[in-house]
C-alpha positions as CSV (number, residue, x, y, z in Angstrom):
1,X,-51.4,33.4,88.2
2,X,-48.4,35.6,86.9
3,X,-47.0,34.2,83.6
4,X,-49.6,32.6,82.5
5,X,-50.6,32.8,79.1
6,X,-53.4,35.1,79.6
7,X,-51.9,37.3,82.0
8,X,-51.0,40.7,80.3
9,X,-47.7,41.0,81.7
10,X,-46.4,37.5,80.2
11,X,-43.7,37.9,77.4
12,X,-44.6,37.5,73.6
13,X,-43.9,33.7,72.9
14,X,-40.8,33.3,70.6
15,X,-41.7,33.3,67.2
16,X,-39.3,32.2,64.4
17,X,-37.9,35.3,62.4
18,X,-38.3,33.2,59.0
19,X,-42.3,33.6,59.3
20,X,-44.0,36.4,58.4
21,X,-44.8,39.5,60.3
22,X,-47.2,42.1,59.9
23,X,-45.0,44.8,60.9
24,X,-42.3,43.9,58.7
25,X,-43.8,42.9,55.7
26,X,-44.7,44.5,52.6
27,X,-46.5,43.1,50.0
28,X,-45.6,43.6,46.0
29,X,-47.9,42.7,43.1
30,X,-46.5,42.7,39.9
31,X,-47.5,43.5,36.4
32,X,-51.1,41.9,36.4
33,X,-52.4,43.8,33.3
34,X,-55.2,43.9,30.9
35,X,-53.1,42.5,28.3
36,X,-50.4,39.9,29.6
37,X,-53.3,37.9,31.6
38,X,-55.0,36.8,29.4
39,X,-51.8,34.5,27.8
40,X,-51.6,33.0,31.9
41,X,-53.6,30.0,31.6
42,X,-54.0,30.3,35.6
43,X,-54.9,34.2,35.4
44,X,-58.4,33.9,37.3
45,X,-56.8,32.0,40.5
46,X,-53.9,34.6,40.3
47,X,-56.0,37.3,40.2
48,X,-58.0,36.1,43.1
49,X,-55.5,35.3,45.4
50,X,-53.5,38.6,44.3
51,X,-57.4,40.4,45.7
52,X,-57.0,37.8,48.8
53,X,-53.8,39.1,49.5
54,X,-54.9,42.9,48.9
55,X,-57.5,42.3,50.9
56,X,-55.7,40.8,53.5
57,X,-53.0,43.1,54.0
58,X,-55.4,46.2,54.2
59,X,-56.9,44.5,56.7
60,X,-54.0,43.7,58.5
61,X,-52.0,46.9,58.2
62,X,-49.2,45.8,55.6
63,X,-48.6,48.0,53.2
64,X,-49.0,47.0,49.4
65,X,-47.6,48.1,45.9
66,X,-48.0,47.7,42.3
67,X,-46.4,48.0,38.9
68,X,-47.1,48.1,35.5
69,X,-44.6,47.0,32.5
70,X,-45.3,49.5,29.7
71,X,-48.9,50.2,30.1
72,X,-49.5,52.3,27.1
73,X,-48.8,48.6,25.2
74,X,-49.9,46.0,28.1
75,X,-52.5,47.7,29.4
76,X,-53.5,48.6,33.0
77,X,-54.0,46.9,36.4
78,X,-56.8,44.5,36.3
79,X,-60.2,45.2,38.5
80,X,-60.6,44.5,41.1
81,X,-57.0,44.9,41.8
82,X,-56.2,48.3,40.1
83,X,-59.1,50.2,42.8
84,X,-57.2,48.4,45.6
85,X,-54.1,50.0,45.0
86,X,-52.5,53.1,45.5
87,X,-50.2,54.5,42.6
88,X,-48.3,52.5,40.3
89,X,-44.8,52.9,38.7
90,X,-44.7,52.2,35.4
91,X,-41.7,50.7,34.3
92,X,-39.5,49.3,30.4
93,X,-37.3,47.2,32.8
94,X,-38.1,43.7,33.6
95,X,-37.2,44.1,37.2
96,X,-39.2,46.3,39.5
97,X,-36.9,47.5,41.8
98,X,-36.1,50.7,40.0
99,X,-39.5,51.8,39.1
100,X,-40.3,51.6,43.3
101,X,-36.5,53.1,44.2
102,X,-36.1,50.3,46.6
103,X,-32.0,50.4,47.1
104,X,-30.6,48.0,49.9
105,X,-32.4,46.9,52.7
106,X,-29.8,49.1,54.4
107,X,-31.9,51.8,53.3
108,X,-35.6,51.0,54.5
109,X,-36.7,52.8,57.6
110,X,-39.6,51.4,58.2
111,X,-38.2,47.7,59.5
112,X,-40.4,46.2,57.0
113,X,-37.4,44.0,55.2
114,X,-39.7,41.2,53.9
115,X,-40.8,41.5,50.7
116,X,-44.3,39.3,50.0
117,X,-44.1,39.2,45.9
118,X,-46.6,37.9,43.3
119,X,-48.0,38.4,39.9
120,X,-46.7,38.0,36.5
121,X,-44.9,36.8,34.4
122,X,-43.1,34.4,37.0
123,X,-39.9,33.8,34.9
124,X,-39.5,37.2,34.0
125,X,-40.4,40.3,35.9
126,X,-41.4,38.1,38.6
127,X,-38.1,36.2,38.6
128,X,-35.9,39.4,38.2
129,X,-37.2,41.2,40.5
130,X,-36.9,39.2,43.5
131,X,-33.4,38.1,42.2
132,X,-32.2,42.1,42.7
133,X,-34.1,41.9,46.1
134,X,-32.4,39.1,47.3
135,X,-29.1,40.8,46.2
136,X,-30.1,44.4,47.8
137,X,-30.3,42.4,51.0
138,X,-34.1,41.8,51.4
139,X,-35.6,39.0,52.5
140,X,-38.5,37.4,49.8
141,X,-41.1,35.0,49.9
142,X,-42.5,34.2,46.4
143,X,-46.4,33.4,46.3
144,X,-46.6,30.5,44.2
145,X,-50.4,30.2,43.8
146,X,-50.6,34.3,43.3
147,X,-47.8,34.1,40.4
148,X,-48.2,32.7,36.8
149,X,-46.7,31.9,33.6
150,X,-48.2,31.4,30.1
151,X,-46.0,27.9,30.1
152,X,-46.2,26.1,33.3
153,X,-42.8,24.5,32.9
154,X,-41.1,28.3,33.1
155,X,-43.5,28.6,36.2
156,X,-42.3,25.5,37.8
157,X,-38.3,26.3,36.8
158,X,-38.7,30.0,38.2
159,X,-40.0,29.1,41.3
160,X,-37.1,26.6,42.0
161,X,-34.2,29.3,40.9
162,X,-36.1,31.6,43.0
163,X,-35.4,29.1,45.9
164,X,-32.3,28.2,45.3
165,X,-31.2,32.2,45.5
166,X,-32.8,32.0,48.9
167,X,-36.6,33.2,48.7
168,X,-39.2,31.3,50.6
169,X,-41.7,30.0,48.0
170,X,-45.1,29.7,49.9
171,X,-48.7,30.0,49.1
172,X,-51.5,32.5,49.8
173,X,-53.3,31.1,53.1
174,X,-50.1,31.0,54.1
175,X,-49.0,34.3,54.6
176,X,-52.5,35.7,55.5
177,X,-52.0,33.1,58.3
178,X,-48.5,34.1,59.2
179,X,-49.8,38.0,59.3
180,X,-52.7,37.1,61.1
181,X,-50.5,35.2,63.5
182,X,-53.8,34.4,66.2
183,X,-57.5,33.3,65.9
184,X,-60.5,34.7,68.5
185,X,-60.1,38.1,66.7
186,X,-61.9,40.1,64.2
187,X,-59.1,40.1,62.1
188,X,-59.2,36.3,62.0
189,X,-62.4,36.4,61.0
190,X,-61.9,38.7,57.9
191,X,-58.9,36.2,57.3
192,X,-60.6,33.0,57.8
193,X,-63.3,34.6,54.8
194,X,-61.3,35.0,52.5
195,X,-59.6,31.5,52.6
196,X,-62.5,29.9,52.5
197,X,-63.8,32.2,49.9
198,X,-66.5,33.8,51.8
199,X,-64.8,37.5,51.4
């Protein structure tokens, strides 16, 4: 029958611009280096969720970048994370957006205006970065379970300035959910493996 919800020709169902897409997200990990991590009581989940999401956006086309605060003195990226991404900026300011030359949403090309950001430290680097986001016009969601701070009070007290400047705080199933939008595929099924663990 014509419009039904498996014919091909039916529109796409409406689908709330707040959630997040796969063809315009990017994901940022921040600062997750040999020598701050080991300070982040919480370092192994952040870590793991940080490969979750790796994982998750290679698999579901979203592209993903990394930086690293002063490397000669912090160190570099973590394995397994470092091998899963590409280059990254090194930068001596707390907020990333210089090192990566993202101006004003204005300026990206791609459509991809939502910014996925985790890693460390939350009420620092973490924090200003997605503060000069928000104020360049992107819109951010803040991965609470994928970011940490060696004090959980400056954790908890970043994530609620974050939100009250206007980024989404959410967790890691979530947004590989929100990219995978749909189950029945094989994309689901890399998805549903690494929530559960299994990948």
């Amino acid at each position: 029958m014509s419009g039904s919800p498996t014919d091909p020709a039916s529109p796409a169902p409406l689908r709330n611009p707040e959630l997040l897409g796969r063809a315009t997200s990017r994901l940022l990990l921040i600062d997750l280096q040999e020598k701050l991590l080991p300070h982040i009581p919480v370092s192994a989940q952040v870590v793991e969720n940080c490969r979750r999401l790796l994982v998750g956006a290679a698999t579901l086309g979203v592209p993903a970048w990394g930086t690293e605060q002063y490397p000669a003195g912090l160190g570099q990226t973590v394995e397994p994370l470092r091998s899963l991404l590409g280059e990254l900026p090194e930068k001596v300011r707390f907020s990333a957006t210089e090192a990566l030359g993202w101006g004003t949403v204005t300026d990206c090309t791609d459509n991809r205006d939502q910014v996925v950001v985790a890693g460390v430290e939350t009420h620092v680097c973490v924090l200003q970065t997605v503060f000069d986001l928000l104020a360049a016009g992107w819109r951010v969601s803040v991965v609470a379970d994928a970011a940490g701070s060696r004090n959980k009070s400056d954790w908890h007290t970043a994530l609620q300035r974050m939100a009250d400047m206007g980024a989404t705080i959410t967790s890691t199933e979530s947004v590989l959910f929100e990219w995978c939008e749909a189950a029945g595929t094989g994309e689901f099924r890399t998805i549903s493996r690494l929530v559960t663990g299994r990948a």
